[in-house]
N, C-alpha and C positions, 0 to 999 in steps of 0.2 A: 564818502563824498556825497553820496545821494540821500544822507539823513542831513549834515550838513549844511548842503543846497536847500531841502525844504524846509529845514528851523531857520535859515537867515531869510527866504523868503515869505517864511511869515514874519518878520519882523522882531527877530531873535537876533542879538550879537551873540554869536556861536565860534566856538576852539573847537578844533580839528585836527588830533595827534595822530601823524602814522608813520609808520616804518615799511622798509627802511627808504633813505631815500636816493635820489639820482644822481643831484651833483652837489649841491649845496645841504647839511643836516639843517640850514633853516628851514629845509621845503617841510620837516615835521611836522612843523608848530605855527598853525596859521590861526587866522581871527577876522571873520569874515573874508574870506581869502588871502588877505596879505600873512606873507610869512615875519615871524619876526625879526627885528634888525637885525643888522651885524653889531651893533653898539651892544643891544640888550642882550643879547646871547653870551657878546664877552661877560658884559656884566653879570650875569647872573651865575655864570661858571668859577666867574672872579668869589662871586658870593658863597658859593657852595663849595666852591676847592676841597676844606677843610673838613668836611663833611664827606665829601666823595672820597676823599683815602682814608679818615680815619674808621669808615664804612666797609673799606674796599668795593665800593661800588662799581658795577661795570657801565660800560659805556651807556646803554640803553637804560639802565637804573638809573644813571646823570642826566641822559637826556630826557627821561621819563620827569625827575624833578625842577629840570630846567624848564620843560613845558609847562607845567602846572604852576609853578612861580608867574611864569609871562603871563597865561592865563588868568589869573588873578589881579595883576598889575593891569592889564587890559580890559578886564571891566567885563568878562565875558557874560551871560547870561547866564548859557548851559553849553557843556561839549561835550564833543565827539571823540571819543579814544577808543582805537583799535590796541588791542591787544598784541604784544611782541612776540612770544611765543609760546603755547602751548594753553595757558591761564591761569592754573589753580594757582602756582608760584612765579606767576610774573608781575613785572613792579607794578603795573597798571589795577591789579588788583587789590590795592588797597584803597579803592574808591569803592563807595558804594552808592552806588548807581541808581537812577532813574529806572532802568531795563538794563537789560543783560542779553546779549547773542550771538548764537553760533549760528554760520553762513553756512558750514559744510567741514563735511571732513575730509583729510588727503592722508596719505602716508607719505610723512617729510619730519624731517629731524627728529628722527628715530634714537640719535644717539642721545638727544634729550627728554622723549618724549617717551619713549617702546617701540616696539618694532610691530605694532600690532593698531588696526583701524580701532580696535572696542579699548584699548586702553589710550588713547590717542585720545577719543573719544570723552574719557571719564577725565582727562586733564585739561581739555578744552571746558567741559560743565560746570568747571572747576569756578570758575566765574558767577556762577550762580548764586542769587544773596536770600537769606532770611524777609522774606513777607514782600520781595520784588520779581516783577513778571520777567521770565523768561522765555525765549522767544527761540524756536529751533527750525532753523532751515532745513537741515540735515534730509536727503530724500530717503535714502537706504533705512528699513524699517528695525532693522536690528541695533545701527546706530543709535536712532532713534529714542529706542528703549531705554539704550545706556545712558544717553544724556537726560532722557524723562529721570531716570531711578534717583541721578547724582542730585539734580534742580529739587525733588520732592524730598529728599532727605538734606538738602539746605533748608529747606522751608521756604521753598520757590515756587511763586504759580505761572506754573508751565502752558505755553503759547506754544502750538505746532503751526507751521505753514503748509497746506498738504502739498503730498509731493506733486500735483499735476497742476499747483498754482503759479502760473506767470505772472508780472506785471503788463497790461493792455493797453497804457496808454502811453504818449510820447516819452522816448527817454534821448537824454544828449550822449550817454556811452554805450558806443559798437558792440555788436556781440549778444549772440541769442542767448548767452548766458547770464546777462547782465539784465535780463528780464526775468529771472529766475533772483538775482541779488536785489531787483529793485523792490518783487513780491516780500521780501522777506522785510525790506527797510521797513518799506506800508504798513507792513505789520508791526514796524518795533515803533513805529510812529502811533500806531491805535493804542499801544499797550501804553503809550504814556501816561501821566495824572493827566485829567483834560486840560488842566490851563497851560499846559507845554505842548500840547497838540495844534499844528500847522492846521489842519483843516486840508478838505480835498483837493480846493484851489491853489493854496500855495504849496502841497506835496507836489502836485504836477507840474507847475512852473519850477519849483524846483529840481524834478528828475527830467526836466525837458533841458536845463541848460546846463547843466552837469558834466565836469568834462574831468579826464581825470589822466595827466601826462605819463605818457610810458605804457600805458594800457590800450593798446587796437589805436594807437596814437596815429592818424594819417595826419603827414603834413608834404603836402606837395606830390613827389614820387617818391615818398619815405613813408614807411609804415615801424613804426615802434612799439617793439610787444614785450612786456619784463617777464612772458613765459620762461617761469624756471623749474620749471617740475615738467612732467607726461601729463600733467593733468590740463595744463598749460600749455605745453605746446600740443594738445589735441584742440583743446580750445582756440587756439591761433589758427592751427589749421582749418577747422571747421569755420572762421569765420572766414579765411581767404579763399574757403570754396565759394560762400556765402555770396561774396562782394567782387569776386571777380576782378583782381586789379589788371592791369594793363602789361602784358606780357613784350620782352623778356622779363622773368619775376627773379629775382636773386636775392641772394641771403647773407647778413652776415651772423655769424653764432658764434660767442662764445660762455661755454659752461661748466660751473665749478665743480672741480673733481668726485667733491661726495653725491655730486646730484648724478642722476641715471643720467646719464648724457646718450649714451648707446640708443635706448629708446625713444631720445628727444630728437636728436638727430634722424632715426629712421623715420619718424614723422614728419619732420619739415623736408628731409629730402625729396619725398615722394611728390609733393606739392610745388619746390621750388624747378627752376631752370636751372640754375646754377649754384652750389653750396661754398659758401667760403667760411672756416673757420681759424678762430682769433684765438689771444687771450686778450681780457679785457687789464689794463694800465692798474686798475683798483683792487683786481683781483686779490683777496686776502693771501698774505704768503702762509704757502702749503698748502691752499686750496685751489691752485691753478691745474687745469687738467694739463695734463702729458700730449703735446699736439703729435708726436709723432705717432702714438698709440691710436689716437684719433686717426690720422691717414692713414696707417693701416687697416683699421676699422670700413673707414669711408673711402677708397681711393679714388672715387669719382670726385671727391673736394679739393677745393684750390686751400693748402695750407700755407697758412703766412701766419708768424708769428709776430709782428711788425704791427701794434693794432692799427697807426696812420696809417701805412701801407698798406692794409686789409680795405681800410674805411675809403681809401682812394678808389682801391681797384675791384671793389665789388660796384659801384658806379660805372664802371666803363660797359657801354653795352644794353644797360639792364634799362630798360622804361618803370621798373618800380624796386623797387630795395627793402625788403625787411630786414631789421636789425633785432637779434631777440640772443634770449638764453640765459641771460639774468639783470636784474639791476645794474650791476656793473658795466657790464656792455650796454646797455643802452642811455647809462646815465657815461658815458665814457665817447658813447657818440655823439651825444648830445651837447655836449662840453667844445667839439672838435668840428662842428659844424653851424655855420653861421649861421644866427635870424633863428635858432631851434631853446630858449631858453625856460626850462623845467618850468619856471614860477608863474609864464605868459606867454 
């Protein structure tokens, strides 16, 4: 979002691909903000059909070339596409890119990835192209290494952000962490050819109005956070020390079985008043956690399996609400509550 924001305000029509999304899969695929229609999405799926099963394509392989179709149809300039998962064999990497980067590393989807941060690591670099800069956020110095080793045997000239560089000046998205994403954007914006380069003026206007649904989302007495990892909900928490909402603070969570939940939940317990956890309506089948495993885990939680009934009754009481634990829940509350719509 905050590469995005400053190529459209320098006067760039810019595409913007990301995953996954809230409530609607148009929120992927926008072009200078508007997502694309409902008409052109049939259509383009109508167009590809054939292609998608005789392919066996999966879903995010469909939606990956559904993007890039609208894109093209739409006149785009240059865009923006986040990677789905991991890099080196993900659909998105069959672009070859302006710049290339990695934001950081986590330990998550292990069952695709390794069960290990330095092989994680080397499938993220994996993105990395023949005689195009690479740009690595990554702070951990040993990460680091690994993604240099993979980028320089692409034939990648490798861009580091050091680790003690923030972004300084105004940004639109919450969260001290997101001045740590903005340092790195700046950076992938320098490393452009110059005639795709924003310039200092319109990076800033564009990381000043930047806003990005579902992330440190405040809207009224509602806080929306798609924390779905520890990595995540320490970052959530550290911004609700941060900003101080308005107490009673209540929670609702719900989070998908393979993700650490135990840990995520000790975290936001600590911080909230009151924990209420759900499942989320979207939640993939066989990925819904066990609530009763959960209450015995947490007995101080109000369990409700009921997500309305959760979403009702974590509001009684509470002067602020956060809703967190993955996309599904918070794109699932979002859907269920009025004047709250992903796209605006």
């Amino acid at each position: 979002m905050l590469l995005a924001e400053a190529l459209m305000a320098g006067g760039r029509r810019v595409g913007l691909y990301t995953s996954p999304h809230l409530v609607t899969v148009r929120e992927r695929m926008l072009v200078d903000g508007a997502p694309i229609s409902g008409d052109a999405f049939a259509l383009w799926a109508t167009r590809l059909e054939n292609a998608v099963e005789e392919t066996g394509a999966s879903f995010f392989e469909a939606t990956t070339a559904i993007a890039f179709a609208d894109f093209a149809a739409r006149g785009v300039d240059i865009a923006v596409v986040e990677v789905g998962l991991g890099g080196r064999l993900d659909s998105t990497n069959v672009l070859d890119p302006l710049v290339s980067a990695v934001t950081g590393v986590t330990l998550e989807h292990t069952d695709y990835l390794g069960s290990s941060l330095e092989g994680i690591a080397r499938e993220k670099a994996g993105i990395a192209k023949l005689g195009r800069p690479f740009v690595i956020g990554e702070r951990n110095p040993d990460l680091m290494a690994v993604m240099e080793l993979v980028a320089i045997e692409a034939g990648a000239t490798v861009h580091k952000v050091r680790p003690e560089e923030e972004y300084g000046g105004s940004l639109g998205l919450k969260g001290a962490h997101q001045r740590r994403n903005a340092a790195v954007a700046a950076q992938v914006l320098s490393a452009l050819p110059h005639e795709w380069q924003p310039g200092e003026s319109a990076t800033a206007r564009g990381f000043a109005r930047a806003r990005l649904p579902g992330r440190l989302d405040c809207r009224g007495k509602w806080i929306f956070d798609v924390a779905h990892n520890p990595s995540g909900a320490s970052t959530l928490v550290a911004a609700l020390q941060d900003q101080e909402p308005r107490r009673p603070l209540q929670a609702l969570v719900g989070i998908l079985s393979d993700k650490d939940w135990r840990r995520m939940l000790e975290l936001v317990n600590r911080e909230v008043d009151q924990l209420w956890v759900t499942t989320p309506p979207s939640a993939p089948p066989g990925r819904a956690w066990l609530l009763d495993e959960v209450g015995e885990a947490f007995p101080d939680a109000t369990v409700e399996p009921d997500f309305a009934s959760a979403l009702d009754g974590v509001q009684r009481g509470a002067a602020t609400v956060v809703v967190t634990g993955s996309f599904h829940t918070v794109g699932d509350a979002m859907a269920r509550l009025p004047g709250f719509p992903p796209l605006g």
